[in-house]
C-alpha positions in Angstrom: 9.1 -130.4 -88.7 10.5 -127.5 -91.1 8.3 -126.8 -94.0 9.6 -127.9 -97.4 8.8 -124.9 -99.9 8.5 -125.4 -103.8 11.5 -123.7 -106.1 11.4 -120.7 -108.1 10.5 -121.7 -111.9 11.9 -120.2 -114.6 12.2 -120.3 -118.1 14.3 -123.0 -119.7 15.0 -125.4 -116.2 13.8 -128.9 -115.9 10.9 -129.7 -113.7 12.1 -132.8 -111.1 9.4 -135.1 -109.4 10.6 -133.6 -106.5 9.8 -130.2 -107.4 6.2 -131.7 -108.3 6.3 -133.5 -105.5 6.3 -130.5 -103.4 2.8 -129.1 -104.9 -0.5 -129.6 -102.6 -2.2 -132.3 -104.2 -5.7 -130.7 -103.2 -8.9 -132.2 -101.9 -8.0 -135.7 -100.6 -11.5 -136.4 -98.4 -15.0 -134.7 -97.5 -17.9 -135.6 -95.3 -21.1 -133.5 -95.5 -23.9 -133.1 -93.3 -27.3 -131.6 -94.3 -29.5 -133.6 -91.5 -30.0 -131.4 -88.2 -29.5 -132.5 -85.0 -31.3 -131.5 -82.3 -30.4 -133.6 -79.3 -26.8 -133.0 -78.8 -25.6 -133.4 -74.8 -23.0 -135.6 -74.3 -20.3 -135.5 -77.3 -21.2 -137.3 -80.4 -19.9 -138.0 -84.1 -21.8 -135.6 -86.3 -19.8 -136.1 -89.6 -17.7 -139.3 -90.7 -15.1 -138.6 -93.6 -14.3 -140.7 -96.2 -11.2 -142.9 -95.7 -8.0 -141.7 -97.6 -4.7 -143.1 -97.5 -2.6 -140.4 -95.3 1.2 -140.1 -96.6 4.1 -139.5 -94.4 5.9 -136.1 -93.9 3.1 -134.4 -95.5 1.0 -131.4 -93.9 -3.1 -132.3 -94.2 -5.4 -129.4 -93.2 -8.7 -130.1 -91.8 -11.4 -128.0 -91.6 -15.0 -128.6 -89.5 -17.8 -126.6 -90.5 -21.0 -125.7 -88.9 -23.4 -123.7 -90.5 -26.4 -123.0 -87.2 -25.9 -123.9 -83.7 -28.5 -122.9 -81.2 -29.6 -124.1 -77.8 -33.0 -125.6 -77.4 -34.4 -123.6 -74.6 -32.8 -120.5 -75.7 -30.1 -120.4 -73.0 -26.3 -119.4 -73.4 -23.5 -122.0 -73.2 -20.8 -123.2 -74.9 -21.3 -125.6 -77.9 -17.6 -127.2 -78.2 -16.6 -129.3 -81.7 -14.1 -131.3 -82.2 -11.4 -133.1 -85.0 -10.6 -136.5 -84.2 -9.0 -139.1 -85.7 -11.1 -142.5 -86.6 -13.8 -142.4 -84.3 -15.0 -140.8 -81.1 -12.3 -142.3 -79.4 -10.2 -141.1 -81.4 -7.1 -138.8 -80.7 -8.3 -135.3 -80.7 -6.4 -133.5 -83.6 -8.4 -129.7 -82.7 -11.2 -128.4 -80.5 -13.3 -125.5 -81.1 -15.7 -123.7 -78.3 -18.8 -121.2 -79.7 -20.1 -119.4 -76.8 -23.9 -119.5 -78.4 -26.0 -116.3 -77.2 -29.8 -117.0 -77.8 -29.2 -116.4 -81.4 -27.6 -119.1 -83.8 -24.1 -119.1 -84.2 -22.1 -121.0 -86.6 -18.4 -122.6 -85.8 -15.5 -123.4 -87.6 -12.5 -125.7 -86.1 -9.4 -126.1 -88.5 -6.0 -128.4 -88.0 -3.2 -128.8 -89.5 -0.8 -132.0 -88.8 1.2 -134.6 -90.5 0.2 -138.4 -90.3 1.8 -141.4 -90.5 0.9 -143.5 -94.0 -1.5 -145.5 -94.4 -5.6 -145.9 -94.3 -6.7 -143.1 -92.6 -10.3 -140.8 -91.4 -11.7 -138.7 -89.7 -14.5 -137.8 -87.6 -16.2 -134.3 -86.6 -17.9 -134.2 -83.3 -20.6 -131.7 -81.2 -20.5 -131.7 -77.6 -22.7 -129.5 -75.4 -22.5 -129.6 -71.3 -24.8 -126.4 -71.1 -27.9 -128.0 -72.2 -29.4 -129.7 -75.4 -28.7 -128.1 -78.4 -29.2 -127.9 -82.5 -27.0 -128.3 -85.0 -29.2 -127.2 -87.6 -28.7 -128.0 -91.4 -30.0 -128.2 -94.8 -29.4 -128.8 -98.3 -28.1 -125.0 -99.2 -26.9 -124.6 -95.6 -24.9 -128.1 -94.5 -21.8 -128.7 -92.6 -19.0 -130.5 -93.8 -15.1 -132.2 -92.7 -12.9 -131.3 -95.3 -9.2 -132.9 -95.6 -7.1 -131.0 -98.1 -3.0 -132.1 -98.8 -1.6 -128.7 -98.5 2.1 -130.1 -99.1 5.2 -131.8 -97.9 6.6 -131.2 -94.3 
């Protein structure tokens, strides 16, 4: 889909709903995490979202955020993380891999899609074939799923 930009303003013109249609409208749903985890293996839901209801032809941003990942026997793998829509089931919307050294690393996975209206969430998810790891999280260091309208497609 082409992007629908805003106008110029200027001056002495009328503002349309459409023109104010065609402004983000922000912050539509977060999820937050400040528990660690420290049995990840097999891929599993580490933050749920809040529902929103999606609207059509509009571009949604999504951002996954984690703040420490480490393994648990200080071996080197990939951690991978992942967007996905509903549940773990879900259609995958954006993976991210973080090659982890024996040092923590943090990760960020970001999307950026149009949905169809109606109800909708999502989920962020951890997955690590290399050996157990640590998401590791606390009140001043948490990860989080943030779903932002950034504008009309």
């Amino acid at each position: 889909m082409a992007i629908a930009p805003n106008t110029d303003f200027f001056t002495g013109y009328t503002l349309t709903a459409t023109q104010l249609n065609a402004f983000p409208r922000g912050v539509v749903a977060r999820g937050v995490a400040t528990s660690s985890d420290t049995t990840i293996t097999a891929e599993e839901v580490q933050i749920i979202c809040s529902p929103f209801t999606a609207v059509a032809n509009r571009y949604y941003k999504i951002t996954y955020y984690e703040p420490c990942l480490f393994f648990n026997s200080g071996s080197t793998s990939t951690i991978t993380g992942r967007i996905r829509l509903t549940n773990l089931a879900g259609a995958v919307q954006q993976t991210s891999s973080t090659f982890v050294f024996s040092t923590a690393e943090d990760m960020s996975c970001v999307a950026v899609t149009t949905l169809t209206a109606g109800t909708t969430n999502f989920v962020a998810t951890l997955n690590s074939p290399g050996g157990t790891a640590t998401a590791s999280r606390g009140a001043t260091q948490y990860a989080f799923l943030l779903v932002e309208d950034i504008g009309p497609a």
